[in-house]
Backbone as JSON Lines, residues from 0, in Angstrom:
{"i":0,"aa":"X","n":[17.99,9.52,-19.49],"ca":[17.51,8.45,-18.64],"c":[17.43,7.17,-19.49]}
{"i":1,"aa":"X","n":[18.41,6.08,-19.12],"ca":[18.3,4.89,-19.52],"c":[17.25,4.11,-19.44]}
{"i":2,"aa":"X","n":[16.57,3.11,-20.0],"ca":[15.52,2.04,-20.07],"c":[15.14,1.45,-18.32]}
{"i":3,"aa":"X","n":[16.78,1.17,-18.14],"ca":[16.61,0.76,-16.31],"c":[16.33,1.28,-15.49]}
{"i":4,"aa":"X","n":[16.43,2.91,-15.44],"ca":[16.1,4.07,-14.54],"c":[14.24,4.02,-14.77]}
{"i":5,"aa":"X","n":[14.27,4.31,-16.1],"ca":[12.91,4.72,-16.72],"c":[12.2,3.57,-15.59]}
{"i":6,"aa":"X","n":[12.41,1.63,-15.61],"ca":[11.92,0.54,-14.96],"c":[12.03,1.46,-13.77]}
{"i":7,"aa":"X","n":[12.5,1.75,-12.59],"ca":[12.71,1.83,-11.14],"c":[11.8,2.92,-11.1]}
{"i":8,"aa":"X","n":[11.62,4.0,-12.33],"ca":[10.36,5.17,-12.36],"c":[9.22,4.82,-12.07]}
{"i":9,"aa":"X","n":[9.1,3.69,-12.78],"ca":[7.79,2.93,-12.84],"c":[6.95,2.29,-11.63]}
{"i":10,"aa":"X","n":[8.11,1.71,-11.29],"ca":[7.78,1.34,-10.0],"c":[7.6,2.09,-8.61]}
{"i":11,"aa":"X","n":[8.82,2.91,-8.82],"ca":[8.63,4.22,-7.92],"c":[6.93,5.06,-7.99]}
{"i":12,"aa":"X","n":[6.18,4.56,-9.49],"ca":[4.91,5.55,-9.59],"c":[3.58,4.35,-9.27]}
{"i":13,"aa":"X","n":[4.24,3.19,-9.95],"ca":[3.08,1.92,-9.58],"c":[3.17,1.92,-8.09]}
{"i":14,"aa":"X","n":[4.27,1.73,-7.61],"ca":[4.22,1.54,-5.63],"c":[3.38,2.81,-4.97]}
{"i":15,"aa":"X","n":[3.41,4.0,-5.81],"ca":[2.45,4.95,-4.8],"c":[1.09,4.7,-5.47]}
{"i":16,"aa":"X","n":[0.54,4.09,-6.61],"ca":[-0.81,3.86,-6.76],"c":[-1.43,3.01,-5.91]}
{"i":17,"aa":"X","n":[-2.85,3.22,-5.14],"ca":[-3.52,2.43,-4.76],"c":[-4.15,1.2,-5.0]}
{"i":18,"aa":"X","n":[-3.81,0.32,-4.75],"ca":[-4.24,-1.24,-5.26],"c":[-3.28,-2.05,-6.18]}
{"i":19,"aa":"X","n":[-2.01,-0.9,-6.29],"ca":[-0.87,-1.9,-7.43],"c":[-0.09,-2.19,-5.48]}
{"i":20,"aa":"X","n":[-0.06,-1.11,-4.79],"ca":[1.14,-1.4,-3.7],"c":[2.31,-2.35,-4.45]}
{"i":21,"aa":"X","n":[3.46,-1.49,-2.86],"ca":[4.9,-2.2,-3.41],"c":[4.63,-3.81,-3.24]}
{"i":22,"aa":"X","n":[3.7,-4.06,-2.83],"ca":[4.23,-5.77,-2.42],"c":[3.17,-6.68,-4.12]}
{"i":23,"aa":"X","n":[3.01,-5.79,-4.94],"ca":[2.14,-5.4,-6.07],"c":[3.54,-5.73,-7.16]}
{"i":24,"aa":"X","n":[4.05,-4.49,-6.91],"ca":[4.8,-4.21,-8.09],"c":[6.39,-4.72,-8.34]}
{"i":25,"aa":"X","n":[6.55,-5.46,-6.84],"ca":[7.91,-5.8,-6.77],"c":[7.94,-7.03,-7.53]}
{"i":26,"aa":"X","n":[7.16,-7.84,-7.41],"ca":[7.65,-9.01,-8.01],"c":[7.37,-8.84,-9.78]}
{"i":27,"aa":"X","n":[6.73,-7.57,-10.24],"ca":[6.6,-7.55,-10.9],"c":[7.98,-6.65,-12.19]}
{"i":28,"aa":"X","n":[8.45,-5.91,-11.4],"ca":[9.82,-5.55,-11.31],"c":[11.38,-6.16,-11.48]}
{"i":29,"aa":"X","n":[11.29,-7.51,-10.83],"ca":[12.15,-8.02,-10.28],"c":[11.75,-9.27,-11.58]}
{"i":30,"aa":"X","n":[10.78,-9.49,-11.97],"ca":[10.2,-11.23,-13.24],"c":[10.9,-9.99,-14.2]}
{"i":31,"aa":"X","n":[10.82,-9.06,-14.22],"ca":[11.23,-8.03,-15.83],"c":[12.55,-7.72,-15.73]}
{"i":32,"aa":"X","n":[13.52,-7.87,-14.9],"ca":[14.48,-8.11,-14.67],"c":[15.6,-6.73,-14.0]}
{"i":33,"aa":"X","n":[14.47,-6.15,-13.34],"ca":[14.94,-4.96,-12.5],"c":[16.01,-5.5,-11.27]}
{"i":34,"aa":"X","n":[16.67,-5.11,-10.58],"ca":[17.52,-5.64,-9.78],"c":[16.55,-5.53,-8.58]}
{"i":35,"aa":"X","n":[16.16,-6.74,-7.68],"ca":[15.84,-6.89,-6.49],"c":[15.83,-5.87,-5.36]}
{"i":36,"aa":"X","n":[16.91,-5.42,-4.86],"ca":[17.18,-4.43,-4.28],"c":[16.87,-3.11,-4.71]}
{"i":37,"aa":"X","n":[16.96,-2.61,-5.83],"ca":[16.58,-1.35,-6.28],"c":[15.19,-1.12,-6.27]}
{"i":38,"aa":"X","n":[14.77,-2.64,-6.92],"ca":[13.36,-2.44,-7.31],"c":[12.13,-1.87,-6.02]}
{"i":39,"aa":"X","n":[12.79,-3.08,-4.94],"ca":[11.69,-2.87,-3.24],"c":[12.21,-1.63,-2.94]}
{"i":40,"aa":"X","n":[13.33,-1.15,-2.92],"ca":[13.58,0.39,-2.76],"c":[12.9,1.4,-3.38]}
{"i":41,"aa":"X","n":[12.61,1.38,-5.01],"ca":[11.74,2.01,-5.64],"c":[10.03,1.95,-5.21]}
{"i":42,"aa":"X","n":[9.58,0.48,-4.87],"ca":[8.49,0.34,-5.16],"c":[7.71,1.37,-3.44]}
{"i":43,"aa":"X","n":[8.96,0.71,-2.38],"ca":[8.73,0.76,-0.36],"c":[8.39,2.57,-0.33]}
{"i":44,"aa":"X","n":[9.71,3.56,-1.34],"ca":[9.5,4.87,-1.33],"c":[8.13,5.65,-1.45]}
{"i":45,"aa":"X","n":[7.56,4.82,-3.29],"ca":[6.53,5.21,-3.73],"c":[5.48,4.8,-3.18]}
{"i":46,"aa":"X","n":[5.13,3.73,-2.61],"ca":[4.06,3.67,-1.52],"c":[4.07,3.83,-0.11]}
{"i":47,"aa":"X","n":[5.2,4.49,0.53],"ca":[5.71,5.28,1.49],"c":[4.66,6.39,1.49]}
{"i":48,"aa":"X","n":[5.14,7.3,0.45],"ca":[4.66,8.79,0.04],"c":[2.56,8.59,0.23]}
{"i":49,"aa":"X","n":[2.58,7.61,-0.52],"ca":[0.9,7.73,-0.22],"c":[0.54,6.89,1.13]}
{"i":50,"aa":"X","n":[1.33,6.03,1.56],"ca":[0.93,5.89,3.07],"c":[0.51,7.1,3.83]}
{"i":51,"aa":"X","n":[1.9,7.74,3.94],"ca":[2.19,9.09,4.77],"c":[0.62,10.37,4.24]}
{"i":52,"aa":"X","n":[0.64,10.03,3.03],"ca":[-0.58,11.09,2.39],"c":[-1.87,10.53,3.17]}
{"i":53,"aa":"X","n":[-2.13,9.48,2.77],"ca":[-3.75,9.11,3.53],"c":[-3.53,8.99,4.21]}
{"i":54,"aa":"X","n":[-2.94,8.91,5.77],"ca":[-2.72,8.83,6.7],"c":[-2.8,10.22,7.52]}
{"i":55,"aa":"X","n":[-2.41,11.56,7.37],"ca":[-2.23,12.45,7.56],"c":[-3.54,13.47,7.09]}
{"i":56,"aa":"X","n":[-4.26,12.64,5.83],"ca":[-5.26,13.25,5.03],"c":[-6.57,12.5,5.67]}
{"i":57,"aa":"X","n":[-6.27,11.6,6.42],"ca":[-7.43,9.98,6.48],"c":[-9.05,10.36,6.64]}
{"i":58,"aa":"X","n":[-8.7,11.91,7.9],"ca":[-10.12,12.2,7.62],"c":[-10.97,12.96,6.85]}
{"i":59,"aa":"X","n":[-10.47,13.62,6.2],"ca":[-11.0,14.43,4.95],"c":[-11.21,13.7,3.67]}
{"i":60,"aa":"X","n":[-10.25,12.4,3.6],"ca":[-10.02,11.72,1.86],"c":[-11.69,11.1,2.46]}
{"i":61,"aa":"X","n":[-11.68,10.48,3.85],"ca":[-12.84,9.44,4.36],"c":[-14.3,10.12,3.69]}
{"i":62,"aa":"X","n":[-14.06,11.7,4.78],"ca":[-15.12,12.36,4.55],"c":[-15.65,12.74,2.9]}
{"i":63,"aa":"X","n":[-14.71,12.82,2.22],"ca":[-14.6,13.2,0.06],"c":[-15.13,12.25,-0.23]}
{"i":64,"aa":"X","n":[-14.68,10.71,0.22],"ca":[-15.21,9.58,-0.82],"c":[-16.48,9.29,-0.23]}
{"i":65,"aa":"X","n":[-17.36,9.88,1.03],"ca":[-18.29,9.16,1.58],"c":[-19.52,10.21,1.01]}
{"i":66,"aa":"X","n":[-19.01,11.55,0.78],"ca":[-20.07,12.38,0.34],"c":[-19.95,11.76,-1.54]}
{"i":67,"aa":"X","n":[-18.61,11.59,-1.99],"ca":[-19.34,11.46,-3.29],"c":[-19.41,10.14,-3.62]}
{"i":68,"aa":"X","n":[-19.8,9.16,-2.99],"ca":[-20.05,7.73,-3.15],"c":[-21.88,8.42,-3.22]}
{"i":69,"aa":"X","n":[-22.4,9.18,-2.32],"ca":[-23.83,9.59,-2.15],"c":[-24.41,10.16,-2.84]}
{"i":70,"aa":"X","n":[-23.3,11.01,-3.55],"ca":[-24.03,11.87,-4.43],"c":[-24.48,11.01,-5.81]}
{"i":71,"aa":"X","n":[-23.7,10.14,-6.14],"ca":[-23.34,9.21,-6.96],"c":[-24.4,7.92,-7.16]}
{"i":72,"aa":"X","n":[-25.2,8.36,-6.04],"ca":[-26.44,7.26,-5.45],"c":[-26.19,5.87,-4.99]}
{"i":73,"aa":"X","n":[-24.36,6.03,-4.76],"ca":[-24.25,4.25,-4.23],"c":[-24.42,4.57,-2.41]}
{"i":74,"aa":"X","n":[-24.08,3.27,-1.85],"ca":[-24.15,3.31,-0.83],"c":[-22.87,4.29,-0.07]}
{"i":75,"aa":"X","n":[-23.03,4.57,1.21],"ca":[-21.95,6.11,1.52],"c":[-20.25,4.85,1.83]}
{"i":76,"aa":"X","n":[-20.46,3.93,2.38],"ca":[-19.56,3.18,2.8],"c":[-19.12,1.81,2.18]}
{"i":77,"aa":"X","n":[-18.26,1.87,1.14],"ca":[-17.85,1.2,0.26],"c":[-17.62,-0.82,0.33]}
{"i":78,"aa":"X","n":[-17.84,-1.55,-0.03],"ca":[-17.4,-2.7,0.69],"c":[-15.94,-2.86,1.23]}
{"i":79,"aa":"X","n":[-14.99,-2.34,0.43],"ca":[-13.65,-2.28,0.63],"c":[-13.64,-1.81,1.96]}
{"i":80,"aa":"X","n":[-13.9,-0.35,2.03],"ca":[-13.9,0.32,3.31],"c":[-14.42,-0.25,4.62]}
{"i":81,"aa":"X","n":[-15.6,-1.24,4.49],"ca":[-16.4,-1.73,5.68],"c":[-15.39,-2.78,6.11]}
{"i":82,"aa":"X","n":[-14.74,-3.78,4.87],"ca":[-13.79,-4.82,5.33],"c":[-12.47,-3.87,5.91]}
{"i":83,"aa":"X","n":[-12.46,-2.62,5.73],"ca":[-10.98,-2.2,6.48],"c":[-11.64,-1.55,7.97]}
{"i":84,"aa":"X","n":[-12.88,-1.24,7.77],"ca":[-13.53,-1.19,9.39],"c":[-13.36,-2.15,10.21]}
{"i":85,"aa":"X","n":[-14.37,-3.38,9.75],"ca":[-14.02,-4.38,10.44],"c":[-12.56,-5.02,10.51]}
{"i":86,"aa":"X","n":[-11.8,-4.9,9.76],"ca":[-10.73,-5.29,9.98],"c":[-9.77,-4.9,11.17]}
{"i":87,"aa":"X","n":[-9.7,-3.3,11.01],"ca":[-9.72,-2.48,12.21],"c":[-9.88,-2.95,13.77]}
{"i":88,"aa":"X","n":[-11.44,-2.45,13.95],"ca":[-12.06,-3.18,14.84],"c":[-11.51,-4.08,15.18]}
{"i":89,"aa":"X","n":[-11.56,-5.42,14.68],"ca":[-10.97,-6.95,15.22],"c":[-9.29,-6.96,15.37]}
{"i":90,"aa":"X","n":[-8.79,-6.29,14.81],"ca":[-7.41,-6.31,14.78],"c":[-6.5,-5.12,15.37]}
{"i":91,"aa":"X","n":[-6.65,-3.9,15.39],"ca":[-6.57,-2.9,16.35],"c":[-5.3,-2.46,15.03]}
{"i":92,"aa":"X","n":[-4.31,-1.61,15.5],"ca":[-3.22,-0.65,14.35],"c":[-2.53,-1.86,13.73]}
{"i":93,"aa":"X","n":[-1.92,-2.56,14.52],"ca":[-1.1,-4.05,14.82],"c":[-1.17,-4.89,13.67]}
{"i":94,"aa":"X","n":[-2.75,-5.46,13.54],"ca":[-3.16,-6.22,12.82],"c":[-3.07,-5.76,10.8]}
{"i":95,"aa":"X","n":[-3.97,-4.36,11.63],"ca":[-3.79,-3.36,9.88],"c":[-2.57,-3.29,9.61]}
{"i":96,"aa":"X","n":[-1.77,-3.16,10.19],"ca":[-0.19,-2.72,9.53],"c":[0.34,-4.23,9.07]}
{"i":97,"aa":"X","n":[-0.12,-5.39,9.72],"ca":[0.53,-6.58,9.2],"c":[-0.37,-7.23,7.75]}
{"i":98,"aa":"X","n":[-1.63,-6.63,8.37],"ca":[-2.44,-7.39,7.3],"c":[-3.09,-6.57,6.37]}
{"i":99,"aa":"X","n":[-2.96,-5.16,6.28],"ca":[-3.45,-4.51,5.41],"c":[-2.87,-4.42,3.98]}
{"i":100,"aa":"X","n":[-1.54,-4.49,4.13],"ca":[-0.88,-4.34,2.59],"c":[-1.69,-5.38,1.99]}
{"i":101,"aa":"X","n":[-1.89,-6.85,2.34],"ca":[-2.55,-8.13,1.77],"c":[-4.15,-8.25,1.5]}
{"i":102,"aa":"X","n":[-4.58,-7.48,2.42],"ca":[-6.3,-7.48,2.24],"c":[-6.55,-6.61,1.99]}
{"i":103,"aa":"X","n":[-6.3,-5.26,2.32],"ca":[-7.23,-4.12,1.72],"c":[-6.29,-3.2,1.11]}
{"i":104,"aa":"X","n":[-5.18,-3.06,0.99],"ca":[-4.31,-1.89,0.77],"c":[-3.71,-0.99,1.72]}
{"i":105,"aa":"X","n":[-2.26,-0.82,1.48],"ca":[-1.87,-0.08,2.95],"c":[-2.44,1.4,2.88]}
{"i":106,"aa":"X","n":[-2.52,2.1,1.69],"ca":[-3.59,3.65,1.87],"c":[-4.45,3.24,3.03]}
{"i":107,"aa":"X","n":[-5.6,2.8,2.38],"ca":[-6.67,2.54,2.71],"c":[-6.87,1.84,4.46]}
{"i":108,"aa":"X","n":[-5.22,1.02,4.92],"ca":[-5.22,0.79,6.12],"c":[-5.0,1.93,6.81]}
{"i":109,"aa":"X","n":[-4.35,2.8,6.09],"ca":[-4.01,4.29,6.72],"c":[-4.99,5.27,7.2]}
{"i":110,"aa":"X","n":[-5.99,5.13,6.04],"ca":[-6.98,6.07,6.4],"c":[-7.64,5.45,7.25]}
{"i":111,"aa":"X","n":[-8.53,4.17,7.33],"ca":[-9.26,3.17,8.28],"c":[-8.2,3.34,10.01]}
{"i":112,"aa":"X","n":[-7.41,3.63,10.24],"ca":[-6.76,3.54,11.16],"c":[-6.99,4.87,11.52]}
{"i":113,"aa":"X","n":[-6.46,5.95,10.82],"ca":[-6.71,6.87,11.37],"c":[-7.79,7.47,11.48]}
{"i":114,"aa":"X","n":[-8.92,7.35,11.12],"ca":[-10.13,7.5,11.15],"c":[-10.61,7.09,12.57]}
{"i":115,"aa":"X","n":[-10.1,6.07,12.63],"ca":[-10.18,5.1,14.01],"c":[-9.7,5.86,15.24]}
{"i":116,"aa":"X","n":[-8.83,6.67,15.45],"ca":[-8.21,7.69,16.6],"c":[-7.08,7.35,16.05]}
{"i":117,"aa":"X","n":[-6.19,6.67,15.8],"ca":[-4.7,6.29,15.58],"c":[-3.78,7.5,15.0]}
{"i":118,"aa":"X","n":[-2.79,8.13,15.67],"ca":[-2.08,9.32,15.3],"c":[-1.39,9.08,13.77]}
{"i":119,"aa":"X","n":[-1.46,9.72,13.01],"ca":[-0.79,9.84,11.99],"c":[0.32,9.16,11.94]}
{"i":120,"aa":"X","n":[1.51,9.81,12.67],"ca":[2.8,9.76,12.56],"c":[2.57,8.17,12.92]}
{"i":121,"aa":"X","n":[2.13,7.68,13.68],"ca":[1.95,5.97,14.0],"c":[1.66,5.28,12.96]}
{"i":122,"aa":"X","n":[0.55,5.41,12.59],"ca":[-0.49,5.38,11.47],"c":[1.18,5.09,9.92]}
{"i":123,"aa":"X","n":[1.73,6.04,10.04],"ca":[2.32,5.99,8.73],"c":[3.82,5.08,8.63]}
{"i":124,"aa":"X","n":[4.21,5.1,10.35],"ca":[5.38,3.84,10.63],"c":[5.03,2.54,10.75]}
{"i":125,"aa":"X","n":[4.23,2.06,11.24],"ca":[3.6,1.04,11.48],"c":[3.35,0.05,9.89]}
{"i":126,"aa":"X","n":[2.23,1.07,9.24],"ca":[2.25,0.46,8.03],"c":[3.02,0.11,6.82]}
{"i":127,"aa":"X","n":[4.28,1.83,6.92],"ca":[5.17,1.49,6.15],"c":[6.2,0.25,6.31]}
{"i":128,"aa":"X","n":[6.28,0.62,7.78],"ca":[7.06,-1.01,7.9],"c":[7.13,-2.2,7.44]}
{"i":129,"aa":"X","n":[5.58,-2.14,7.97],"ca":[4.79,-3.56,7.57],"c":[5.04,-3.93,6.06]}
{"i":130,"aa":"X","n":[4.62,-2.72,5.23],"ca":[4.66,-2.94,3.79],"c":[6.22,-3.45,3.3]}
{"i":131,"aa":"X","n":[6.69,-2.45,3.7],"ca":[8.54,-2.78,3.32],"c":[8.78,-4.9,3.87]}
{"i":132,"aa":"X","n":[8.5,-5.12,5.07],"ca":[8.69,-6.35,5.22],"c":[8.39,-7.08,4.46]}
{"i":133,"aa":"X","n":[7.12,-7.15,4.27],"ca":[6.4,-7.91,2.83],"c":[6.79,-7.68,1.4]}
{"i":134,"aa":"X","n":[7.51,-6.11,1.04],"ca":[7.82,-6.68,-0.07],"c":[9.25,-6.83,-0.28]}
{"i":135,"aa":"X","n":[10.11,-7.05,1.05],"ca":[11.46,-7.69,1.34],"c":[11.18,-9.16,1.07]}
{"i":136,"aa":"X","n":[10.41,-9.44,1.9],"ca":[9.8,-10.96,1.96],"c":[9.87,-11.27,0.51]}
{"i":137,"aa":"X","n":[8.56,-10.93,-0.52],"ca":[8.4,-11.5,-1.7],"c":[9.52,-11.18,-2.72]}
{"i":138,"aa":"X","n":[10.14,-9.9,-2.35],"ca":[11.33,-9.87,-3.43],"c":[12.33,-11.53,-2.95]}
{"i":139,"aa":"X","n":[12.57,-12.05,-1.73],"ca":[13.68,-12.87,-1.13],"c":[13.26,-14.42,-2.15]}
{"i":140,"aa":"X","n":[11.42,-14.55,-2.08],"ca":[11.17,-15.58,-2.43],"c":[11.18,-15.79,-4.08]}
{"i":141,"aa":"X","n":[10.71,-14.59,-4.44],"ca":[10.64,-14.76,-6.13],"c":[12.57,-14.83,-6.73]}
{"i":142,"aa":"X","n":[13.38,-14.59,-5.72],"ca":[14.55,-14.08,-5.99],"c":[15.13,-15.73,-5.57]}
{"i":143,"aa":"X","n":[14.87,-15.94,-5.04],"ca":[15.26,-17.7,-4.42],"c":[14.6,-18.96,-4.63]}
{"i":144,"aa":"X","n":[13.8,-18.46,-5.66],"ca":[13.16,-19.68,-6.15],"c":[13.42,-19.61,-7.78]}
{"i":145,"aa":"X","n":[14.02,-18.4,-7.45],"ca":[14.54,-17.87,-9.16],"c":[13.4,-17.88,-10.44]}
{"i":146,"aa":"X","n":[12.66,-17.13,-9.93],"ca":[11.13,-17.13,-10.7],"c":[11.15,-16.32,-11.75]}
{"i":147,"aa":"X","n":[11.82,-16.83,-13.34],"ca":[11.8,-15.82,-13.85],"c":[10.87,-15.38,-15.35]}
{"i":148,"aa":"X","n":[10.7,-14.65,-16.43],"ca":[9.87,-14.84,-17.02],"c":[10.41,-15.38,-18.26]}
{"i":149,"aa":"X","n":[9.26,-16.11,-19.19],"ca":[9.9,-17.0,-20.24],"c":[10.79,-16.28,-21.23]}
């Protein structure tokens, strides 16, 4: 495995971590001089996979982090989590899938959605979409404004 594969690994493993997301790691990919196209391909897969995971998992991961946020003596419902409630709430699947990669994380819109009644399989198109657009989007702009590093 060459140096360039090893880069698209990376990203393929940063895009499924929570809070790097692909719209995270692409531009970060693409300034190091990964190829554009490969890179949102690498990054859309690897945070694909954990969409589809918390999404499918949403009410059990909900129920894990709320018992051991308690045990832990913090409060059971995280601030992150309350802003993806309310976010929810005010915005319905629609809103989370457009605006979650940007404010709270697309996992975390996954689980907040489905927690919410929202079917999985919805739950995991909706957002992946969303995510892939956005980091089509930022790969187009960092790529056309030719943003590169010193």
């Amino acid at each position: 495995m060459d140096l360039e594969q090893l880069g698209y690994f990376g990203v393929f493993l940063a895009g499924a971590i929570p809070w790097f997301e692909a719209i995270g790691v692409v531009p970060a990919g693409i300034l190091f001089g990964l190829d554009p196209i490969l890179t949102v391909i690498s990054a859309v897969l690897g945070n694909l996979i954990t969409i589809a995971l918390f999404a499918y998992a949403g009410d059990q991961i909900r129920t894990w982090i709320l018992k051991r946020r308690e045990a832990s003596g913090k409060k059971p419902k995280s601030d992150r989590f309350e802003r993806a409630q309310k976010a929810f709430d005010k915005y319905g699947i629609y809103g989370m899938a457009a605006l979650g990669p940007i404010l709270i994380g697309t996992q975390f819109a996954a689980a907040a959605s489905v927690a919410a009644g929202v079917k999985p399989i919805k739950v995991t198109i909706l957002i992946s979409t969303a995510m892939a657009l956005w980091a089509i989007l930022i790969a187009l702009a960092i790529t056309a404004l030719g943003i590169t590093l010193p």
